[in-house]
DSSP file (Angstrom, degrees, kcal/mol; ACC not computed):
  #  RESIDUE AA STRUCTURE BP1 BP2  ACC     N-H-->O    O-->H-N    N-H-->O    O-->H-N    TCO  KAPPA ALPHA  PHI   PSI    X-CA   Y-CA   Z-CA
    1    1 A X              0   0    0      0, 0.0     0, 0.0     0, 0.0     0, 0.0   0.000 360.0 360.0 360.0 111.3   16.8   10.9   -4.0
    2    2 A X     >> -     0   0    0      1,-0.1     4,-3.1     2,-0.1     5,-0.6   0.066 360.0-108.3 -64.9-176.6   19.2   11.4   -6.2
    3    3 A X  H  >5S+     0   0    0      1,-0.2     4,-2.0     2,-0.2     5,-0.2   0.994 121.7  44.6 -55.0 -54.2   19.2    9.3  -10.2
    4    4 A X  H  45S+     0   0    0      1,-0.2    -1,-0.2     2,-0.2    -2,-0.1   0.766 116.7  45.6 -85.8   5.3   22.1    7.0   -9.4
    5    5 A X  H >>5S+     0   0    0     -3,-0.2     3,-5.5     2,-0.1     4,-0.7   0.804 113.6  50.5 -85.3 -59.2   20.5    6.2   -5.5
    6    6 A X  H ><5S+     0   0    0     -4,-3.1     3,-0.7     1,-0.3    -2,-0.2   0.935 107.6  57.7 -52.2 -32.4   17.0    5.6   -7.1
    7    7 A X  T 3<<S+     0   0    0     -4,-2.0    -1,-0.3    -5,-0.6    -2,-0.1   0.759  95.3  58.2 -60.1 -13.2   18.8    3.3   -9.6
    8    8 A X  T <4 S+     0   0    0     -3,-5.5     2,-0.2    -5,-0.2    -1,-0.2   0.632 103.5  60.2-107.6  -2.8   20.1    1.1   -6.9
    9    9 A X  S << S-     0   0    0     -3,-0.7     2,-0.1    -4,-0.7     5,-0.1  -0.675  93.3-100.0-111.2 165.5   15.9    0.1   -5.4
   10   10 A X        -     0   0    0     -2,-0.2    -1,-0.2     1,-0.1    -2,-0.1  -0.159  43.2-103.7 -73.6 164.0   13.0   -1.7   -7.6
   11   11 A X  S >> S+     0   0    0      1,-0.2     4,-2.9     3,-0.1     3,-0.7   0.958 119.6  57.7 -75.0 -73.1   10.4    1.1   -8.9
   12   12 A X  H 3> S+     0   0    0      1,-0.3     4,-0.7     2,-0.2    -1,-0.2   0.531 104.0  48.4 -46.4  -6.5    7.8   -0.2   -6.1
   13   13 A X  H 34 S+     0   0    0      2,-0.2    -1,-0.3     3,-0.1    -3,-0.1  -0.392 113.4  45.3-103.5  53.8   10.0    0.4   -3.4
   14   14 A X  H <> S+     0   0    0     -3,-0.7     4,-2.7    -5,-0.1    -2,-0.2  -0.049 113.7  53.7-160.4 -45.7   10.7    3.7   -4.7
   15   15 A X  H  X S+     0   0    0     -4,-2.9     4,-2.9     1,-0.2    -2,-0.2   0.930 107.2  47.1 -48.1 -60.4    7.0    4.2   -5.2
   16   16 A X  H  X S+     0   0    0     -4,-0.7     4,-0.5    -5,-0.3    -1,-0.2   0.269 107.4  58.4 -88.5   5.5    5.9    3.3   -1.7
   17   17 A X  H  > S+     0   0    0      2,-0.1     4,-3.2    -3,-0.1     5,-0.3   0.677 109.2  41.8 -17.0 -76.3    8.5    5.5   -0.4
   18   18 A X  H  X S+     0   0    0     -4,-2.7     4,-2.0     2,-0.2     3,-0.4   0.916 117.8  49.7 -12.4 -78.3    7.0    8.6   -2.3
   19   19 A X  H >X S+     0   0    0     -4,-2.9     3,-1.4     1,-0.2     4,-1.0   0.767 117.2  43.9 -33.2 -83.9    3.2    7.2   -1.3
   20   20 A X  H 3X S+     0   0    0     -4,-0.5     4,-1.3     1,-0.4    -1,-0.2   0.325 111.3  49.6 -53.2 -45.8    4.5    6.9    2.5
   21   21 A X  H 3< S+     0   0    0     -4,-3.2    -1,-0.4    -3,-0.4     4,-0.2   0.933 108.3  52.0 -70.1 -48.3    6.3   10.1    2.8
   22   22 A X  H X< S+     0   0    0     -4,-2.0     3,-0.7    -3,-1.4    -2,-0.3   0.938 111.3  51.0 -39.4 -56.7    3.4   12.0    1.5
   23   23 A X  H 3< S+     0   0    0     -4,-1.0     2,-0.7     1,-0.2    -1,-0.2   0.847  88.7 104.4 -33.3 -60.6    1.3   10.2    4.2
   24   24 A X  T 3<  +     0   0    0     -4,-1.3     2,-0.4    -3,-0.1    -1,-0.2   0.074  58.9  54.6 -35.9  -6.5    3.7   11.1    6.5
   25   25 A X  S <> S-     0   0    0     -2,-0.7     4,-1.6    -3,-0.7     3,-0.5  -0.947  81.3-120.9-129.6 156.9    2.5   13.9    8.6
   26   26 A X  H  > S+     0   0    0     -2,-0.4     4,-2.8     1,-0.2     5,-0.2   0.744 111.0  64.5 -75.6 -19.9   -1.1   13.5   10.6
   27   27 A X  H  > S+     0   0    0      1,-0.2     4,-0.6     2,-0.2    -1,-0.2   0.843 106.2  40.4 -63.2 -43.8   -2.4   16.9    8.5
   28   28 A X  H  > S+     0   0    0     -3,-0.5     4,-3.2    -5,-0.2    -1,-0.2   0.761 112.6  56.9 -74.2 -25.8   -2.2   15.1    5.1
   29   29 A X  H  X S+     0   0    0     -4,-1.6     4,-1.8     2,-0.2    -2,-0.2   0.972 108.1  48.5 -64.5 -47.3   -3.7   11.7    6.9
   30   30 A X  H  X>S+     0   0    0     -4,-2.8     4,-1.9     1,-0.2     5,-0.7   0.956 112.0  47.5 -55.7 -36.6   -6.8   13.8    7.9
   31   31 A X  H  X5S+     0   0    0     -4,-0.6     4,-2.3     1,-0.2     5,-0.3   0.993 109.1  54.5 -79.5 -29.2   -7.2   15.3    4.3
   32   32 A X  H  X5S+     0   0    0     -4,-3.2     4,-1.1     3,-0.2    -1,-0.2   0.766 110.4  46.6 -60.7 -20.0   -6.8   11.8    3.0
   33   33 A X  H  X5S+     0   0    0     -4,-1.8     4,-2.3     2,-0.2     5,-0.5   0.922 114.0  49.2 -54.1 -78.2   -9.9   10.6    5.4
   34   34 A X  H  <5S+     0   0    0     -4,-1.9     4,-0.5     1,-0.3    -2,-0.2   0.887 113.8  40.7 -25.0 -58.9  -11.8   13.4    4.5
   35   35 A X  H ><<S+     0   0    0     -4,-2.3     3,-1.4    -5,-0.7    -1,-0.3   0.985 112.8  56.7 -72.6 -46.7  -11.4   13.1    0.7
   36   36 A X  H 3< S+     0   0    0     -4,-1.1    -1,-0.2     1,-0.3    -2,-0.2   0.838 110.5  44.8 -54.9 -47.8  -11.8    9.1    0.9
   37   37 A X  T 3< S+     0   0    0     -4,-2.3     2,-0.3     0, 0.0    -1,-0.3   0.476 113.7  57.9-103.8   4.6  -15.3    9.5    2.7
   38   38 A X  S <  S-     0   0    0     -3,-1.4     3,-0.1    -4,-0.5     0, 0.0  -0.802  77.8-134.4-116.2 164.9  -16.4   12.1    0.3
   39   39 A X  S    S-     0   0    0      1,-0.4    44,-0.5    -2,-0.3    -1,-0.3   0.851  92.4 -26.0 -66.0 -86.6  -16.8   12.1   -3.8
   40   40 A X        -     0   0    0     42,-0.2    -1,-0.4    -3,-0.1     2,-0.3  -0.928  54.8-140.2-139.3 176.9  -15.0   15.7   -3.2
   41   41 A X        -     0   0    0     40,-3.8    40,-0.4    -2,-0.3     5,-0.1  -0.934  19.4-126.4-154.5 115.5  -14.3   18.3   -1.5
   42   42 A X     >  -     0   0    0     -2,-0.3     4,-1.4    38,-0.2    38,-0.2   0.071  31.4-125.9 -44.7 153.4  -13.9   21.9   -2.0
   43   43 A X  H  > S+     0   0    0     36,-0.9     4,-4.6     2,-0.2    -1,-0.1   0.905 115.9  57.4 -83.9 -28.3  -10.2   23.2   -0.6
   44   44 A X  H >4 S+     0   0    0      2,-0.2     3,-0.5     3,-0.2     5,-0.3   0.946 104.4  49.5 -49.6 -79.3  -12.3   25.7    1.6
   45   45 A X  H 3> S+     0   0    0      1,-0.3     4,-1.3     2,-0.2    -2,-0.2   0.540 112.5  51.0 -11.9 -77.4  -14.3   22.6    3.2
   46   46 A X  H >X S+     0   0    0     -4,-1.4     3,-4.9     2,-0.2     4,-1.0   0.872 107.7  50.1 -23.0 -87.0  -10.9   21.1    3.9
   47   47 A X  H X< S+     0   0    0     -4,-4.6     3,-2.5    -3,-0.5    -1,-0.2   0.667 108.2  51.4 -31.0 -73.7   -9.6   24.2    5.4
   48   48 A X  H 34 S+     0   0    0      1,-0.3    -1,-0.3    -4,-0.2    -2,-0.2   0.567 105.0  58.1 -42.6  -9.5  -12.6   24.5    7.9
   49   49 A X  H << S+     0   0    0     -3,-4.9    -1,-0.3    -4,-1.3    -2,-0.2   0.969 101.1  68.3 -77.7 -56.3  -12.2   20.9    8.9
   50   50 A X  S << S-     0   0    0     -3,-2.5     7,-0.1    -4,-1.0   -23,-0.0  -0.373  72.8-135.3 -93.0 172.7   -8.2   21.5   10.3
   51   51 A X  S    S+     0   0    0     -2,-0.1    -1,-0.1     2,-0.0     2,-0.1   0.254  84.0  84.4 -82.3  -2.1   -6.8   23.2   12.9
   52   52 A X  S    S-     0   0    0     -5,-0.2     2,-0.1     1,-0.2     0, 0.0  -0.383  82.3 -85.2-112.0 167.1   -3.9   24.7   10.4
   53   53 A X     >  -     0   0    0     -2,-0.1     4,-2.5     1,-0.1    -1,-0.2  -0.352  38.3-103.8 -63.8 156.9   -4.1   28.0    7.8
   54   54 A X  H  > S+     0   0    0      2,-0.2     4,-1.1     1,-0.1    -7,-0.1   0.602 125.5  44.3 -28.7 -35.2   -5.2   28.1    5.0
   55   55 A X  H  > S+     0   0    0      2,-0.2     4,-3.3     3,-0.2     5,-0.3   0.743 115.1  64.0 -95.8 -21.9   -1.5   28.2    2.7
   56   56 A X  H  > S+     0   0    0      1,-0.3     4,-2.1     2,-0.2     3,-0.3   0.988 108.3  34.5 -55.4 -56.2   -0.7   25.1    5.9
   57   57 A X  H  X S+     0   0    0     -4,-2.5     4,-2.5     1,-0.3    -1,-0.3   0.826 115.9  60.7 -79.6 -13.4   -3.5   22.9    4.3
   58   58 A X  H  X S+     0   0    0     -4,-1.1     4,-1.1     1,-0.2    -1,-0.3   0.977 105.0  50.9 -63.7 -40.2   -2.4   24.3    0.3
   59   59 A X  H  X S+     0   0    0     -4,-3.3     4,-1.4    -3,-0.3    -1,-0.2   0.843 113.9  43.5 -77.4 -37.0    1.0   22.9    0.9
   60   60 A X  H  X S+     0   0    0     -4,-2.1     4,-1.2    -5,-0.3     5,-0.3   0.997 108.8  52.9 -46.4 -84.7   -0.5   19.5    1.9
   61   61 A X  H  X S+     0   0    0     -4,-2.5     4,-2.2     2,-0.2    -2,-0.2   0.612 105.6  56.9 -20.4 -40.6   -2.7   19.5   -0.5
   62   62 A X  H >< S+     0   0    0     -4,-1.1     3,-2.0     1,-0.2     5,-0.2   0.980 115.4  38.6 -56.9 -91.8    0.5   20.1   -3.1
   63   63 A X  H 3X S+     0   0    0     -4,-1.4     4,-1.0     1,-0.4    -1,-0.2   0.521 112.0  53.9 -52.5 -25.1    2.3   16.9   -1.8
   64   64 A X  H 3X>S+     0   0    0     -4,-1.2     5,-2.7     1,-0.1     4,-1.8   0.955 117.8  35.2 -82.3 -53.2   -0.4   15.1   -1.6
   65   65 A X  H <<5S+     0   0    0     -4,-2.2    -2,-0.3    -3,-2.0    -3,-0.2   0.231 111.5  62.3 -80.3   6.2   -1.3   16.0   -5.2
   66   66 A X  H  45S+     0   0    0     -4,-0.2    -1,-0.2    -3,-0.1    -3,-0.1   0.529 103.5  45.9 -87.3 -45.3    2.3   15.9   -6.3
   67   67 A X  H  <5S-     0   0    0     -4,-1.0    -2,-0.2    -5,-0.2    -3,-0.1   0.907 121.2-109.1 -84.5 -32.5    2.9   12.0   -5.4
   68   68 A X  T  <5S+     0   0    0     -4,-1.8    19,-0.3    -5,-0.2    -3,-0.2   0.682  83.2 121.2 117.5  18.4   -0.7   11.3   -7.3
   69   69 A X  S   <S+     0   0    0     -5,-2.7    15,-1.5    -6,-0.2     2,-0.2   0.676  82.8  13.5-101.1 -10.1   -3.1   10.4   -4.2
   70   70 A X  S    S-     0   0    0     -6,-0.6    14,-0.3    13,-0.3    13,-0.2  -0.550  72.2-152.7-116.6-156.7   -5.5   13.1   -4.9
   71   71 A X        -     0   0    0     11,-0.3    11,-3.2    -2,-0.2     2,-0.2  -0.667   9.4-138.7-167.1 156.8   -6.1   15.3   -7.8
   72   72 A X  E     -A   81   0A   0      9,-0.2     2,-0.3    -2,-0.2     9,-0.2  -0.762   9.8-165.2-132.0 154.2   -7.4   18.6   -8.1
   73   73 A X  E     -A   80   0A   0      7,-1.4     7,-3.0    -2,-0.2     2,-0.9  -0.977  23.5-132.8-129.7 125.3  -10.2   20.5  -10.9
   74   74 A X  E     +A   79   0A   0     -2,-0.3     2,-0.3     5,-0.3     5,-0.3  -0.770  30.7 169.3 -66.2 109.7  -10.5   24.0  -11.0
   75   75 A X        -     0   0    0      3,-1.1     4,-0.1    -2,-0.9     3,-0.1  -0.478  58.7 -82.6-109.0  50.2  -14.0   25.6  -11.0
   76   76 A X  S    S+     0   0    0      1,-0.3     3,-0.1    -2,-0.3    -2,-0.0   0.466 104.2   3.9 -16.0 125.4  -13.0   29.1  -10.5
   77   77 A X  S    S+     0   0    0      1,-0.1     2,-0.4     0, 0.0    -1,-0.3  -0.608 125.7  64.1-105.2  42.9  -12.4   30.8   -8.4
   78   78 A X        -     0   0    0     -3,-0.1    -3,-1.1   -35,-0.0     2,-0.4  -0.923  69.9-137.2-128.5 167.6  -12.8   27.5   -6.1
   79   79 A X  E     -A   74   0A   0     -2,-0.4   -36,-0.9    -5,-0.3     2,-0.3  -0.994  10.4-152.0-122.2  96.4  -10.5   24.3   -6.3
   80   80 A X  E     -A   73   0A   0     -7,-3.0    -7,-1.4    -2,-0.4     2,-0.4  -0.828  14.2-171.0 -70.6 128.3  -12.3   20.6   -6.2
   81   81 A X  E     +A   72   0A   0    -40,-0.4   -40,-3.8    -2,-0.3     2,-0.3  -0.875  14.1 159.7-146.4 124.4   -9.8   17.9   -4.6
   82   82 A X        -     0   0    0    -11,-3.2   -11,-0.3    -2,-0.4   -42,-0.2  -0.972  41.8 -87.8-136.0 145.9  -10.9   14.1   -4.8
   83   83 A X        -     0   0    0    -44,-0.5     2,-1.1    -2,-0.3   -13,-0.3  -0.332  30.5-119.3 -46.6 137.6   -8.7   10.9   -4.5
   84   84 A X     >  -     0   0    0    -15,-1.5     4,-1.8   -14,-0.3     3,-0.4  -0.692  21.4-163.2-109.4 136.2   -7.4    9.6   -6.9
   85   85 A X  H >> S+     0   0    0     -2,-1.1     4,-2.6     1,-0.3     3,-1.1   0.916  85.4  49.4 -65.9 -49.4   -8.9    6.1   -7.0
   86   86 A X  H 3> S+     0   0    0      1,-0.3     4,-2.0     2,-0.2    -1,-0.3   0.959 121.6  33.9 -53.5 -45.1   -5.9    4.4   -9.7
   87   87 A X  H 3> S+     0   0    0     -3,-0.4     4,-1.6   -19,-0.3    -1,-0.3   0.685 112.2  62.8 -96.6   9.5   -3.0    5.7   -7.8
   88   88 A X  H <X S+     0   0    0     -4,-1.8     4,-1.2    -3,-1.1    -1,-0.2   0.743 111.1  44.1 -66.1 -49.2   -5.0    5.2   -4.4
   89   89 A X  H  X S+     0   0    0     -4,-2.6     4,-3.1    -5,-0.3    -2,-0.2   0.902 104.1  55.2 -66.3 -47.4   -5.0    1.6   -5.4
   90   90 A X  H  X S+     0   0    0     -4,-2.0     4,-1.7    -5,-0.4    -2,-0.2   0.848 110.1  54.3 -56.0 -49.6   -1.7    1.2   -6.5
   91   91 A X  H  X S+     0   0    0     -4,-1.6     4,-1.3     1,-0.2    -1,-0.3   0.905 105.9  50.0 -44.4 -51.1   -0.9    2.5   -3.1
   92   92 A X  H  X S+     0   0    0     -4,-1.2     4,-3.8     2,-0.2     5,-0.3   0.928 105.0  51.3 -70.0 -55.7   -2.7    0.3   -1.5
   93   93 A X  H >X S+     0   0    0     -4,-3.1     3,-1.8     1,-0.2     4,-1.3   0.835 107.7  60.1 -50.6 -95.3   -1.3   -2.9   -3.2
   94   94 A X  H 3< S+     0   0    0     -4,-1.7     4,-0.4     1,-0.3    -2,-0.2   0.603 111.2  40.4 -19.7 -25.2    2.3   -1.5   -2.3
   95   95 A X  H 3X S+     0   0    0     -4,-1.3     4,-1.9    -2,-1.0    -1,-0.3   0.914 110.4  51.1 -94.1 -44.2    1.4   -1.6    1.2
   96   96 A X  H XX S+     0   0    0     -4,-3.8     3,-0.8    -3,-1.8     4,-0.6   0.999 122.0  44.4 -50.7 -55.8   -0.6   -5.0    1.5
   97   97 A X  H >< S+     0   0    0     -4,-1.3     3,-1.0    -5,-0.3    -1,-0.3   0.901 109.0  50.9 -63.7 -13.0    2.7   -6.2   -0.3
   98   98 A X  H 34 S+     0   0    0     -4,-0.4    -1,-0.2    -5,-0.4    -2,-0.2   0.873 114.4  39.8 -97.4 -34.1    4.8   -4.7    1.5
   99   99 A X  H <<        0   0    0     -4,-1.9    -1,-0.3    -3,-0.8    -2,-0.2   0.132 360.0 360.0 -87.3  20.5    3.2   -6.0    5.3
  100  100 A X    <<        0   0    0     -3,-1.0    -1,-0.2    -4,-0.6    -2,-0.2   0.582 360.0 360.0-121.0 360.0    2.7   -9.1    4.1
């Protein structure tokens, strides 16, 4: 989206667009279960869980951690991934408003 399109919606619709797309495919939903029901979770773990490679579930991970619903620490050589609970919320309000 370009600047002068994003100019013409409110931030929270522009927001919950981001969230939504990110969401969007069933690979990212799963790692967003996963991580929700865990504190965190190493990126191997993740892999072994889906059906996809290894660089499939990095590029999820990316987007996922790009729009701001997880975040990742590095403990070398391994990568921890958890939700992240503020913009997890944030999401979450944007959607209650948004179906109701």
């Amino acid at each position: 989206m370009s600047n002068t399109d994003s100019d013409k919606y409110s931030e929270e619709n522009v927001q919950l667009a981001r969230f939504a797309k990110a969401m969007g495919h069933p690979a990212r939903l799963m790692i967003l279960r996963m991580l929700g029901g865990e504190s965190c979770c190493f990126c191997g773990d993740i892999v072994q869980d889906l059906p996809i490679a290894q660089s499939t579930v990095s590029q999820h991970l990316k987007e996922l951690k790009d729009v701001g619903l997880i975040q990742g620490e590095i403990n070398p050589p391994k990568i921890r991934y958890c939700i992240n609970k503020d913009n997890w919320q944030i999401a979450k309000t944007l959607m209650d408003d948004f179906f109701e």
